[in-house]
Structures are given as C-alpha cells and as structure tokens.
C-alpha positions as CSV (number, residue, x, y, z in Angstrom):
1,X,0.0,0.0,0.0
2,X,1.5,3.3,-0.7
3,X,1.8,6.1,1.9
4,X,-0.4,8.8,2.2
5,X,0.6,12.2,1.6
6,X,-0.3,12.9,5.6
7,X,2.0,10.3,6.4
8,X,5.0,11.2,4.6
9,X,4.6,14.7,5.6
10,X,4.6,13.7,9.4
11,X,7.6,11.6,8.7
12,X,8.9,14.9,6.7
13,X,8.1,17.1,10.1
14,X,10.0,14.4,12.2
15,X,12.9,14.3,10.6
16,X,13.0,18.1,10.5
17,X,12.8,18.4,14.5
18,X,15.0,15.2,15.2
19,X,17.5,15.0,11.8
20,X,19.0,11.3,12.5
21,X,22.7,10.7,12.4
22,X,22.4,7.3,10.2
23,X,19.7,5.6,8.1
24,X,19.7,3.2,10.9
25,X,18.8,6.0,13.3
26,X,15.9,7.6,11.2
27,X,14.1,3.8,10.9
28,X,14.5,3.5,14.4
29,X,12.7,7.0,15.4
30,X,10.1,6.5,12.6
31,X,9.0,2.9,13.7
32,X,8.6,4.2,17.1
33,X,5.6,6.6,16.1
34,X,4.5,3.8,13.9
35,X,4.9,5.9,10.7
36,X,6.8,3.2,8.4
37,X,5.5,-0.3,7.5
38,X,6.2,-3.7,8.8
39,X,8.7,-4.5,5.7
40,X,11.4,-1.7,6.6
41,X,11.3,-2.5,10.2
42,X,11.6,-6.1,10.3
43,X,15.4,-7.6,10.1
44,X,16.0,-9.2,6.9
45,X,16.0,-12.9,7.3
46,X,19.7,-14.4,6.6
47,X,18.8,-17.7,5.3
48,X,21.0,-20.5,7.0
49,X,23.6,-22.5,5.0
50,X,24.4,-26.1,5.7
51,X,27.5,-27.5,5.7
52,X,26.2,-30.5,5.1
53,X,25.4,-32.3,1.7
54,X,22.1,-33.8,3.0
55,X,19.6,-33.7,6.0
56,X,20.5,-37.4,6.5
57,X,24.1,-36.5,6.8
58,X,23.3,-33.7,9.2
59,X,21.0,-36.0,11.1
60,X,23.6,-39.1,11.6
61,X,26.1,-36.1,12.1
62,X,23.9,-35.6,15.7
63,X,23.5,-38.9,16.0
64,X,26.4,-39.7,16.9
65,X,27.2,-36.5,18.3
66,X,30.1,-36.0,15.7
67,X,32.2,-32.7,16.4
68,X,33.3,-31.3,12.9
69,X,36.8,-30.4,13.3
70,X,37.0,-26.3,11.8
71,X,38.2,-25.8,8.6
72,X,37.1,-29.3,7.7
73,X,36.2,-30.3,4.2
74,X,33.9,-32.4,3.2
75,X,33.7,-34.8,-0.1
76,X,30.3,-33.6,-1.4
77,X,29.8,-30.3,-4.2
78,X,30.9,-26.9,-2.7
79,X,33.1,-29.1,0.2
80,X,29.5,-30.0,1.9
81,X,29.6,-32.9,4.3
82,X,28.7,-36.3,3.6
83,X,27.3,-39.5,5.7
84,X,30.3,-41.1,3.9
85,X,32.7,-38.0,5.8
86,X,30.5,-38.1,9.2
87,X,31.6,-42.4,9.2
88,X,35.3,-41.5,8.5
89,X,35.4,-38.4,11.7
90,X,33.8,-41.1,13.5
91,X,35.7,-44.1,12.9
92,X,39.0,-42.1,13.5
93,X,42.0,-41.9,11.1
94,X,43.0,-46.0,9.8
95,X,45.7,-47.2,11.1
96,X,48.7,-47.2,7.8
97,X,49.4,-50.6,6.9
98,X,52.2,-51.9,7.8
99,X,54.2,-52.9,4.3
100,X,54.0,-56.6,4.6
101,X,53.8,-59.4,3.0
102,X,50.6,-61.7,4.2
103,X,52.3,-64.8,6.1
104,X,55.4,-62.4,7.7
105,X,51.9,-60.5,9.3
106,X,50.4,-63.4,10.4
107,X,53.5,-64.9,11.5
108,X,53.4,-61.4,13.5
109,X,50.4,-62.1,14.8
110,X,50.0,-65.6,15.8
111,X,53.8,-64.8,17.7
112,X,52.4,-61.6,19.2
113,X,55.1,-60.2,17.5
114,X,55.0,-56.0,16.9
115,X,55.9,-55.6,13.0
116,X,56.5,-52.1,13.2
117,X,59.8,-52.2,15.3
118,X,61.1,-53.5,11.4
119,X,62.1,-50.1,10.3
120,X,62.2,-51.6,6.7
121,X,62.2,-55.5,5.1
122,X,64.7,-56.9,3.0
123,X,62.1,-57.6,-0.3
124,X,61.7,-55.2,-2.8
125,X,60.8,-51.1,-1.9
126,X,61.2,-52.3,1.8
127,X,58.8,-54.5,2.2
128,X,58.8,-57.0,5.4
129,X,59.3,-60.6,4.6
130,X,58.5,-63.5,6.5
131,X,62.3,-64.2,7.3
132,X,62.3,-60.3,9.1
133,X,59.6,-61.1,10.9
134,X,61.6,-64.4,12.2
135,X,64.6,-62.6,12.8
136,X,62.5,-59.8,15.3
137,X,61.8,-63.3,17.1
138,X,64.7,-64.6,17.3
139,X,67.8,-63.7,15.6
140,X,69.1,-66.5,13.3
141,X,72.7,-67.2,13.9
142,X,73.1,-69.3,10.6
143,X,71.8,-66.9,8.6
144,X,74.8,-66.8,6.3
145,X,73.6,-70.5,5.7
146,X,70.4,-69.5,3.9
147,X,73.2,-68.5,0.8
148,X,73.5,-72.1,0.4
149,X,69.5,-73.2,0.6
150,X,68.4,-74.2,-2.8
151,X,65.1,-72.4,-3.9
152,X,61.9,-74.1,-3.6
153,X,60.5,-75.8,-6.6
154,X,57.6,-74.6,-8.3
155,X,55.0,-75.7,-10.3
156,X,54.4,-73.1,-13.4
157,X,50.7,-72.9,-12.6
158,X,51.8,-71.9,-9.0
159,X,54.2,-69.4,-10.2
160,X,51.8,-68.0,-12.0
161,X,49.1,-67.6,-8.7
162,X,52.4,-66.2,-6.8
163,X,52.5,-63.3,-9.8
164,X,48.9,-63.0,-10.0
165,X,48.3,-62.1,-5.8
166,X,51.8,-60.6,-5.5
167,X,53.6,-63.4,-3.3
168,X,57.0,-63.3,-3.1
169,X,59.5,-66.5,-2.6
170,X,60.1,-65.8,1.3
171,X,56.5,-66.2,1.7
172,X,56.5,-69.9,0.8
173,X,59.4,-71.1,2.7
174,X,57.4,-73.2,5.2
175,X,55.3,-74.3,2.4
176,X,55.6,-78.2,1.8
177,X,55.3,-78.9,-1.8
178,X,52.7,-82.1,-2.4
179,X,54.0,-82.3,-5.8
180,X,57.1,-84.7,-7.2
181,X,60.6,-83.9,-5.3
182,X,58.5,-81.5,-2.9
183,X,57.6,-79.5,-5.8
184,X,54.8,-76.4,-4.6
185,X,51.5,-76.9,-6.4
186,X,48.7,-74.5,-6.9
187,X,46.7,-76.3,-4.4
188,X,49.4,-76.0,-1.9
189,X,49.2,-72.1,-2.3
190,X,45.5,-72.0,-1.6
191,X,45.7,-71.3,2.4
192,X,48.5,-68.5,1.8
193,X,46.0,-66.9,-1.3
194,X,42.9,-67.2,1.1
195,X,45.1,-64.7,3.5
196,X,46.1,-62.6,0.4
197,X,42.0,-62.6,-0.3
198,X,41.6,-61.2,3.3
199,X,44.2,-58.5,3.1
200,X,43.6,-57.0,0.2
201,X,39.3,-56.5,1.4
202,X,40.6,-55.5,4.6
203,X,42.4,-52.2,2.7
C-alpha cells in the first residue's frame, strides 16, 4: 500500500525536528511513532547454510554426536559434508598398513610379535618378509647359511598364482610342496591366497 501524503509529511516534520545521524537512526525514530511499515522495520531474514550435503548427513552427524573439526572439508559439491565424511570423523583416522607381505603379518600375529619395530624389510621397496619377521623373534645365527638353501621348486601354474596375488619366494618357505621332489603346487598355495583374499578386502 502506498503512503499517504499525511504520512509522509509527518515523517517529513519528524525528521525536520530530530534530523537522524544514520539511516539506521531515522528507521529507528520512525518505527517508534509507527509511521513506516512492517517491511522496513523487520530484520531481513539471513537464510542458513548447511554444511552438510544432506539432511541425512546432518542428522547421523547428531546422532552420533560427531564434532566437525574447523576448517574441515567435506567430499560432497561446494566441500559440503557427507554420511560417507561423518563415518570417517567417527571411525577415527585407519591405522597405515604396515608394508607386509601376508604370512610375515600373520607370523606377526600368531607370535604376538610388533611388526613395526622392522624399520624396513629386505624384499623389494622395503617390504617385510616372513624371514624379518623371524629374525625380530629370534635372531638366526646361521643366517649366512640361507646362501646355500636351494630355492623351492615350483609348479608353473603356481608361479603364476604367486604373480597374480603378489607373493614373493620368502612367503613360501614353510610351504611343503605335495607335488614330485616337494615341488609347490597351486593347491598347496591355496591357504597363503585365502590370506592374500583377506588383506587386500581389509584395505
């Protein structure tokens, strides 16, 4: 509705006797005498932004009483938090995985053994062989010996599973081949693969 000319020559007359300091000022003595509409007077509304991607993120969020670290980041458009994000805070950071090959970490872990006092293996890039975790044990004394150990025998349908899930010759040391002349067999591998299976969906 537009003001009537009485009106705006009130407001005139007040602003005359009481000239504000600021636009802020003026509203505030005008409101007051009820001379300027609802719309000017109210407080704009700010309208909230989320920082999460969803409501169902913001509700597992409180849930489980999740405390978003500041400055955190979240994997959803414009850095918005995900359910996916809210699991990770609340599962904690992983643990790093220790650079191992299967049977020298469960040779670690049926001998209670703590794999990360090896500061680095002796297989490729570092990586801790089932003969490190033996020596943290219990230090070989005839390990200049080992020179003289002739290599397992291998069937080439084994040695092609060993490529295929990454196992390296140290792993099947204590392996005894079923095959002619204690040759290792595919089906000798099986229980070492089984442990590779587990690893690898436990990343």
């Amino acid at each position: 509705m537009a003001t009537s000319a009485d009106t705006l020559s009130t407001i005139l007359d007040e602003l005359v006797k009481n000239p504000p300091a600021s636009r802020e000022a003026a509203i505030t003595l005008l409101s007051a005498k009820g001379l300027l509409p609802k719309k000017l007077t109210e407080a704009p509304k700010v309208k909230k932004v989320s920082r999460f991607a969803s409501k169902a993120a913001e509700e597992y969020a409180e849930a489980k009483s999740i405390e978003i670290p500041e400055g955190f980041k979240g994997s959803g458009n414009n850095d918005k938090i995900t359910v996916k994000d809210i699991k990770g805070l609340a599962e904690g950071p992983k643990k790093s995985k220790a650079n191992a090959s299967p049977s020298a970490l469960q040779f670690a872990r049926d001998n209670g053994l703590d794999i990360s006092r090896i500061a680095q293996g002796s297989g490729a890039e570092g990586k801790i062989l089932l003969k490190d975790v033996k020596d943290l044990k219990e230090p070989d004394p005839k390990a200049d010996s080992d020179e003289d150990e002739s290599p397992p025998k291998i069937s080439p349908q084994a040695a092609k599973l060993m490529k295929q899930w990454d196992i390296d010759d140290d792993d099947i040391v204590d392996i005894e081949g079923t095959g002619k002349d204690g040759t290792i067999l595919a089906k000798d591998l099986k229980e070492l693969i089984d442990m590779v299976k587990a690893e690898k969906e436990d990343e």
